[in-house]
N, C-alpha and C positions, 0 to 999 in steps of 0.2 A: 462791308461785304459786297462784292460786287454779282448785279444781276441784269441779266438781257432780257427782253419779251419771250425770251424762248430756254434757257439755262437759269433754275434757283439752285442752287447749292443746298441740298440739304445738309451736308457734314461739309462745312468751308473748311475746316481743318483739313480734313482729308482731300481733298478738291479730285483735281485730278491727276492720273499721272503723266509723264511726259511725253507720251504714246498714249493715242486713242487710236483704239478696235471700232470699225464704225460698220455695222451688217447693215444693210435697210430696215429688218424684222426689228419690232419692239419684243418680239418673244426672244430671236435668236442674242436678242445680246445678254437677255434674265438665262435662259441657256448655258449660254459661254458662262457667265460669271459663277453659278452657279454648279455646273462643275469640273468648270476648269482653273476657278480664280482662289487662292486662297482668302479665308475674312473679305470675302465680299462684301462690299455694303451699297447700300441705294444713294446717290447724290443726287441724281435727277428724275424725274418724273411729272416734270410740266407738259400738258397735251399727251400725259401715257407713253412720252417717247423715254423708255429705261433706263441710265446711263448707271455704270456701276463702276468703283473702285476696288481693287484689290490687289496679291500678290501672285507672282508666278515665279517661283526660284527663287522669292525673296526681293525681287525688281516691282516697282508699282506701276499698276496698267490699269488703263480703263479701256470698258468696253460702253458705248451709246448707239442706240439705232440712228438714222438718217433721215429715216422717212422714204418715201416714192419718188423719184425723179430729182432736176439738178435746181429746181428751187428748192427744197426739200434740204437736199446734201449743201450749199451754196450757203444755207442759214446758219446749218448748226456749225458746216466746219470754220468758216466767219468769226464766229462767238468765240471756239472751242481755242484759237490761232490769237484772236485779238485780244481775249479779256481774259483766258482761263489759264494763261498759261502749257497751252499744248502746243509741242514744237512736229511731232510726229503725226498723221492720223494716215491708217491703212484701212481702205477700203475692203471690207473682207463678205463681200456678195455672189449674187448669183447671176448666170448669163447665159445668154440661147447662143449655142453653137453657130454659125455659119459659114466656118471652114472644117473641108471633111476630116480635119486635119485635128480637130476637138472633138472627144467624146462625150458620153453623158459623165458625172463625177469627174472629170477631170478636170487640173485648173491650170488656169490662163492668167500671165501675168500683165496689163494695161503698160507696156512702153510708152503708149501715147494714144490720145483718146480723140479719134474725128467725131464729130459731130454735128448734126442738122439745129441745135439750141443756137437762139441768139445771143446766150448766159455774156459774152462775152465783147456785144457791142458797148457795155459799161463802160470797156475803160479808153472809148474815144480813138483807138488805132489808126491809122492811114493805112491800114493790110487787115491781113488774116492772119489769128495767132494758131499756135502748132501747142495745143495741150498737153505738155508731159508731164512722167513724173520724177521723182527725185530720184539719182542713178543709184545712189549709195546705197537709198532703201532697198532698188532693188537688186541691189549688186547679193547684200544680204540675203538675202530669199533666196535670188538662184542659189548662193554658194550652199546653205542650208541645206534646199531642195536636195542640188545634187550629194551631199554629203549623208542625205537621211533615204538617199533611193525613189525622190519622190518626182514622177513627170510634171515637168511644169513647162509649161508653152509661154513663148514670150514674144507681144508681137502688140499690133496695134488693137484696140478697142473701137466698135462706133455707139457713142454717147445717144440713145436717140431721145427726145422730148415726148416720143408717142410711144404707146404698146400696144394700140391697135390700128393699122396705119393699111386703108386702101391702096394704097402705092407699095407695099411692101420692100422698100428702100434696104432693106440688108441683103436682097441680093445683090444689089451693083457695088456695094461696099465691101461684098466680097470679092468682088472682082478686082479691085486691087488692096485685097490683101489682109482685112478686118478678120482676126481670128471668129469675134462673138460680139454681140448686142448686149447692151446696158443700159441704165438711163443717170446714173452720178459721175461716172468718173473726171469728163470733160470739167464739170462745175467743181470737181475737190483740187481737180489739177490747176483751172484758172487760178482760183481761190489762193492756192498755193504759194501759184507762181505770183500774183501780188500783192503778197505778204512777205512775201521770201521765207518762207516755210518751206516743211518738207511732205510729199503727200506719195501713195501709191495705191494702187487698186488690183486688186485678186478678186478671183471673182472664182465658181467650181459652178461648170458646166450642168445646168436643172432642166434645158428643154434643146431638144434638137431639133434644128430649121431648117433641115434638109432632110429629103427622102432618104430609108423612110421617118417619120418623125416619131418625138421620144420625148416624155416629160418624166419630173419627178413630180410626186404629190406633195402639196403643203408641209406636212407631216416632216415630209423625208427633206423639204430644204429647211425646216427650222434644225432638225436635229441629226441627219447624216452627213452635215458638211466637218466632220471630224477630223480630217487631214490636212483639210483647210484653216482648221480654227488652230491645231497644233501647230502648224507653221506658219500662223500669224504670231503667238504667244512666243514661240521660239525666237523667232525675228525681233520681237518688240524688246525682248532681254538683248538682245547686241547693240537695238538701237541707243541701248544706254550709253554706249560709246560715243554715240555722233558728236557732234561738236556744238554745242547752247548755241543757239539764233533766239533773235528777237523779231517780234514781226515789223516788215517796213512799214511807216506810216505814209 
């Protein structure tokens, strides 16, 4: 049975499926599973991070929290890609507005994630890498999106390492062109991209960063992101389509 410092398998039978749901919240993903997942069951819970198995349509998905920021995300989707057999993980979080062009509840889909993280001097480049995500994944989502009536914005993400930051750097990031702030997707996309995996981030508008400004309360990002979560679970049933990869070594 295989185990990392951070993933025990409680049910190795069941493991996981071939899509991982990954919220930041350790509550939002007991949430999801709970009532959106059929026969939920717990597989993980080392450090209280949730991760659950179950069905939707009959298709097997797991949902796992990530934790706060892109060391946080960088650990578990690592583990989830290398050892556990996940070929999919969607990032399905929250993010502060900072194009006038994102409401509050609305969601924004990560094309590609700028970011201020070093995450990325690991793998030795002679440049600067370009964080995307996988097209297919999100080719699936718009078509969903638009077939379900649902606005989805799509555009770049800025990844930041801080959440409270004297420089206040997302505004010049909106300046060319960052729909919303984050702190994972840059690290699930790296991650991704070298493993040769597949990875995407959504994220549903919780604070606005522009006058005037607008938050949602706790409460309301563990358990109002509903249209979010339904059009991760709907997407993750197609992604059973995609085509088996193995991660690069």
């Amino acid at each position: 049975m295989i185990r990392t410092p951070h993933i025990d398998l409680i049910d190795p039978v069941l493991g996981f499926g071939k899509t991982v749901l990954m919220p930041g919240d350790p509550m939002r993903s007991k949430y999801i599973a709970e009532n959106f997942l059929d026969r939920p069951v717990l597989v993980n819970n080392v450090r209280g991070v949730n991760g659950y198995t179950g069905y939707y349509k009959g298709v097997k998905v797991s949902v796992m929290a990530s934790g706060m920021g892109m060391p946080s995300m960088g650990i578990y989707s690592y583990e989830l890609y290398k050892y556990f057999g996940v070929q999919n993980i969607m990032r399905i979080g929250s993010a502060g507005a900072i194009s006038e062009t994102a409401k509050l509840r609305d969601i924004v889909a990560g094309m590609g994630a700028c970011t201020n993280s070093d995450f990325a001097k690991q793998y030795n480049l002679n440049g600067t890498i370009a964080p995307i995500c996988d097209f297919s994944m999100l080719e699936i989502v718009k078509n969903f999106s638009h077939n379900q009536g649902v606005t989805l914005h799509i555009g770049n993400l800025y990844s930041s390492d801080t959440f409270y930051d004297d420089s206040f750097p997302s505004a010049n990031w909106k300046k060319i062109g960052c729909l919303a702030v984050e702190m994972e997707a840059a690290a699930l996309y790296c991650t991704a991209m070298r493993l040769g995996m597949r990875a995407l981030s959504v994220c549903t508008i919780s604070d606005i960063l522009y006058p005037p400004y607008d938050a949602l309360s706790a409460d309301e990002r563990e358990k109002t992101f509903t249209q979010m979560m339904i059009l991760s679970l709907e997407s993750a049933v197609a992604f059973e389509a995609l085509p088996h990869i193995e991660p690069r070594e």
